[in-house]
N, C-alpha and C positions, 0 to 999 in steps of 0.2 A: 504494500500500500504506500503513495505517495506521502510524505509527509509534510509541515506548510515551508520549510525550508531546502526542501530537494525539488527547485524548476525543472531540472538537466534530463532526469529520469524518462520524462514524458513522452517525448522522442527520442527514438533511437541513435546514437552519433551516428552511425552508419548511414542511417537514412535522410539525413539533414545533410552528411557530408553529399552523398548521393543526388539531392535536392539541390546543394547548390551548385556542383559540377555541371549537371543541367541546366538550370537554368544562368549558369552567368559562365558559358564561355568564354574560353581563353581567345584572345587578339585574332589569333592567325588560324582559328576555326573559321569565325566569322568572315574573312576575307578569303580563305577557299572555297567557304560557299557563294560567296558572289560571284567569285570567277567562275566556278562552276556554272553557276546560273547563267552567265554573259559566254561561254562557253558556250550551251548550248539553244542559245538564241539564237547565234552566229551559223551552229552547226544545221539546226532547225530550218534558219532564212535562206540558209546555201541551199539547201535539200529541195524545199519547196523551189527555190527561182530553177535550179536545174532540170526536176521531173514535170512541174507542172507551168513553168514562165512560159511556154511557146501558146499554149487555152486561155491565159489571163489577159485581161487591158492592161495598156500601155499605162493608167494613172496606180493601178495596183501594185505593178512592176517597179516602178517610183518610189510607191512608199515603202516596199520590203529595201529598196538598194539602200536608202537613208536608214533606215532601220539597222542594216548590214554596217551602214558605215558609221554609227553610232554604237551599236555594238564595239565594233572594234576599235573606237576614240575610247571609248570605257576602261576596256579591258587593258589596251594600251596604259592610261591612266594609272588604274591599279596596279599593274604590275611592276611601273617607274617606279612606285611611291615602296612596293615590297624591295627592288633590288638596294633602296636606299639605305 
Protein backbone atom coordinates (compact mmCIF):
# COMPACT_ATOMS: atom_id res chain seq x y z
CA UNK A 1 0.00 0.00 0.00
CA UNK A 2 1.03 3.47 -0.96
CA UNK A 3 1.99 5.55 1.86
CA UNK A 4 1.38 9.77 2.05
CA UNK A 5 5.19 10.18 1.61
CA UNK A 6 6.09 7.49 -1.07
CA UNK A 7 4.87 9.76 -4.73
CA UNK A 8 7.73 7.60 -6.61
CA UNK A 9 5.91 4.12 -6.10
CA UNK A 10 2.97 4.81 -8.22
CA UNK A 11 4.44 4.40 -11.47
CA UNK A 12 6.76 2.37 -12.56
CA UNK A 13 10.56 3.84 -13.21
CA UNK A 14 10.54 1.74 -16.11
CA UNK A 15 7.57 2.92 -17.58
CA UNK A 16 7.95 6.64 -17.01
CA UNK A 17 11.51 6.06 -18.39
CA UNK A 18 9.62 4.29 -21.29
CA UNK A 19 7.17 7.25 -21.59
CA UNK A 20 9.55 9.63 -21.89
CA UNK A 21 11.86 8.13 -24.56
CA UNK A 22 8.67 8.30 -26.54
CA UNK A 23 7.43 10.90 -26.28
CA UNK A 24 10.44 13.45 -26.27
CA UNK A 25 12.81 12.24 -28.89
CA UNK A 26 16.36 12.79 -29.30
CA UNK A 27 17.49 15.64 -32.12
CA UNK A 28 18.57 13.53 -34.82
CA UNK A 29 15.33 11.06 -34.72
CA UNK A 30 13.30 13.96 -35.56
CA UNK A 31 15.32 15.13 -38.46
CA UNK A 32 15.52 11.50 -40.05
CA UNK A 33 12.14 11.45 -40.18
CA UNK A 34 11.67 14.44 -42.11
CA UNK A 35 14.19 13.50 -44.42
CA UNK A 36 12.46 10.55 -44.71
CA UNK A 37 9.24 12.15 -45.31
CA UNK A 38 10.98 14.74 -48.03
CA UNK A 39 12.51 11.48 -49.40
CA UNK A 40 9.67 10.06 -50.37
CA UNK A 41 7.69 12.81 -51.71
CA UNK A 42 10.51 13.28 -54.14
CA UNK A 43 10.54 9.49 -54.75
CA UNK A 44 6.56 9.47 -54.95
CA UNK A 45 6.49 12.81 -57.50
CA UNK A 46 9.28 11.18 -59.61
CA UNK A 47 7.07 7.94 -59.90
CA UNK A 48 3.89 9.53 -60.76
CA UNK A 49 5.47 12.20 -63.53
CA UNK A 50 7.24 9.15 -65.10
CA UNK A 51 4.38 6.32 -65.39
CA UNK A 52 1.53 8.53 -65.45
CA UNK A 53 2.97 12.41 -67.00
CA UNK A 54 2.23 11.55 -70.63
CA UNK A 55 -2.46 11.16 -69.45
CA UNK A 56 -2.02 14.36 -67.21
CA UNK A 57 -2.48 18.35 -68.32
CA UNK A 58 0.15 20.33 -68.90
CA UNK A 59 -1.15 22.63 -65.53
CA UNK A 60 -0.83 19.39 -63.28
CA UNK A 61 2.52 18.47 -64.61
CA UNK A 62 3.43 22.07 -63.38
CA UNK A 63 2.56 21.62 -60.01
CA UNK A 64 4.19 18.19 -59.37
CA UNK A 65 7.78 19.74 -61.05
CA UNK A 66 7.47 22.72 -58.39
CA UNK A 67 6.57 20.37 -55.87
CA UNK A 68 9.67 18.20 -57.07
CA UNK A 69 11.70 21.15 -56.84
CA UNK A 70 10.72 22.18 -53.49
CA UNK A 71 11.01 18.98 -52.31
CA UNK A 72 14.59 18.96 -53.15
CA UNK A 73 15.22 22.88 -51.83
CA UNK A 74 14.05 21.04 -48.43
CA UNK A 75 15.91 18.38 -48.33
CA UNK A 76 18.84 20.09 -49.62
CA UNK A 77 18.30 22.48 -46.70
CA UNK A 78 18.21 19.94 -44.11
CA UNK A 79 20.92 18.02 -44.90
CA UNK A 80 23.50 21.56 -45.06
CA UNK A 81 22.34 22.22 -41.72
CA UNK A 82 23.02 18.14 -40.43
CA UNK A 83 26.63 18.10 -42.35
CA UNK A 84 27.36 21.24 -40.04
Amino acid sequence: MMTDKDYNSYIPKSFAATTLDVLNPNRSVIVDMIMVQLLSMIVCMSMILVFKGGSMPSSTISYFLVGLFASFLMLTGVYSRITR
